[in-house]
C-alpha positions as CSV (number, residue, x, y, z in Angstrom):
1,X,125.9,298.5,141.8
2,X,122.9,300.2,141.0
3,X,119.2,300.7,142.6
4,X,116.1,301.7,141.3
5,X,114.3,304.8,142.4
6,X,110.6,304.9,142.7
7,X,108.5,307.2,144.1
8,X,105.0,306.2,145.8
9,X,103.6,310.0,145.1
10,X,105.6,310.3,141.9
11,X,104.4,309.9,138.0
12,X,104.5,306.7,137.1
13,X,106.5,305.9,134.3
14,X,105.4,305.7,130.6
15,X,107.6,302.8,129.9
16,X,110.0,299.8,130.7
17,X,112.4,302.5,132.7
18,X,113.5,303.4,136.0
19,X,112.4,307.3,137.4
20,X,115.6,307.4,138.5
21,X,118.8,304.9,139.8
22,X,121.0,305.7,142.1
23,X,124.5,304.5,140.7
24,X,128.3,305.3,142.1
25,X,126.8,308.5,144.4
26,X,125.1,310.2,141.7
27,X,120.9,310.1,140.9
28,X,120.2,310.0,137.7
29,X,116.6,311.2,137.1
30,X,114.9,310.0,133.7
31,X,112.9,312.9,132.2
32,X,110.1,314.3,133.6
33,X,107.4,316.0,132.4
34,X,104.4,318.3,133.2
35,X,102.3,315.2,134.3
36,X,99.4,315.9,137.1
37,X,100.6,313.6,140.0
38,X,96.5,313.6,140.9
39,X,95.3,312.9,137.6
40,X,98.3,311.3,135.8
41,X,97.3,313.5,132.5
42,X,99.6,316.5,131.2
43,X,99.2,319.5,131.9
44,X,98.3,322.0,128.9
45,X,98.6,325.5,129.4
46,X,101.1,327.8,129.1
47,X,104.7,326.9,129.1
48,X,105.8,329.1,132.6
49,X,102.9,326.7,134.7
50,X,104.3,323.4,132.6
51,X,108.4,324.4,133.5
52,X,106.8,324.5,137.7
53,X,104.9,321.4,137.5
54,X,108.0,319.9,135.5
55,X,110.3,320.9,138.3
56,X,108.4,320.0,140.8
57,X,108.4,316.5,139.4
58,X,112.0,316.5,138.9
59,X,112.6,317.6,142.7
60,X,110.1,314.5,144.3
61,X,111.8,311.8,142.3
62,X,115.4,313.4,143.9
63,X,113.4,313.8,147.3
64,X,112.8,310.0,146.8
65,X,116.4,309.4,146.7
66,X,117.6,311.5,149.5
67,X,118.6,313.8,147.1
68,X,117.5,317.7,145.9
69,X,117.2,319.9,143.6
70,X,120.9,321.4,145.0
71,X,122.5,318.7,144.0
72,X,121.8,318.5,140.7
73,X,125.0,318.9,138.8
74,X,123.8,318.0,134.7
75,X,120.2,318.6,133.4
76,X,119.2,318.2,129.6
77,X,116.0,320.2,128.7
78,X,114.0,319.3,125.7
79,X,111.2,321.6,124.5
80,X,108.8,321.5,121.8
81,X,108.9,324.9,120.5
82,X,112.7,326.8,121.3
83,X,110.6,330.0,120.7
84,X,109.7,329.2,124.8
85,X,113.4,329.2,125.4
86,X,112.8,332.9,127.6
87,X,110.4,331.9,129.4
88,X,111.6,328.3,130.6
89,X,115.2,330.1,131.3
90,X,113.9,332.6,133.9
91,X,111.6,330.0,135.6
92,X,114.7,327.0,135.7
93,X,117.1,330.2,137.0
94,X,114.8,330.4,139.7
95,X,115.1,327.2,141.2
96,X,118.6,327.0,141.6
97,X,120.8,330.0,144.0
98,X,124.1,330.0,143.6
99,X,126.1,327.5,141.1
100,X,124.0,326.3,138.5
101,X,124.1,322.9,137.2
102,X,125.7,322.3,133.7
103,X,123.0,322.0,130.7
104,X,121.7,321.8,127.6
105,X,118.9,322.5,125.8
106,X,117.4,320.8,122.7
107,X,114.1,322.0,120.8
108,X,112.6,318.2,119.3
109,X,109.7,317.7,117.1
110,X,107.7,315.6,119.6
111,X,107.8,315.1,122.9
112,X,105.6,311.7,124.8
113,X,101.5,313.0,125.5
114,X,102.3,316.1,122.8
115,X,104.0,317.6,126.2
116,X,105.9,320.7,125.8
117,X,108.8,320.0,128.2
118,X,110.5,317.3,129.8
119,X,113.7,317.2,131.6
120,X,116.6,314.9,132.6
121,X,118.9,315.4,135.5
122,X,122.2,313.8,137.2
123,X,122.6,314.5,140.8
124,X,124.8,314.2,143.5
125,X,123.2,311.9,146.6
């Protein structure tokens, strides 16, 4: 079985999807982005401020769920430009003490709104 999970502060989504479902006790989160939850726009800037907003996104839609940022075991990362690679690494390190979840990390032409980030997660409830 399988429920939806949908945040009332959170960023709406862009499209026919779910933020996140909770399925067989794991969350999986779709990707988020560096979207303003105030505004609903991106945020443009540099990449460090776009990898915290990003985050922070990523961590309501698990709040949502019951879940946290501790229990993410899996996140996929896509960025615009892999030359940011550095910079995203040392802000994502810092989120997470002690085992870090598996992950990848993908540079793609294009990412939704021209951000320059957006990631996926699977979590534990």
């Amino acid at each position: 079985m399988k429920e939806q999970i949908f945040p009332e502060s959170g960023p709406p989504p862009a499209g026919p999807y779910s933020p996140a479902i909770r399925a067989n006790g794991f969350i999986f989160v779709s990707g988020q982005g560096p979207i303003v939850l105030e505004t609903g726009k991106p945020l443009r800037g540099p990449i460090g401020d776009q990898v915290h907003l990003t985050i922070q996104n990523v961590k309501l839609v698990l709040e949502a769920a019951g879940s946290s940022l501790d229990k993410i075991v899996k996140t996929t990362i896509y960025l615009r430009d892999i030359g940011n690679f550095a910079t995203m690494n040392e802000i994502y390190g810092s989120y997470f003490d002690g085992i870090p979840p598996a992950r990848t990390t993908i540079q793609v032409a294009n990412l939704p709104f021209e951000i320059d980030v957006e990631i996926e997660s699977i979590a534990l409830e």
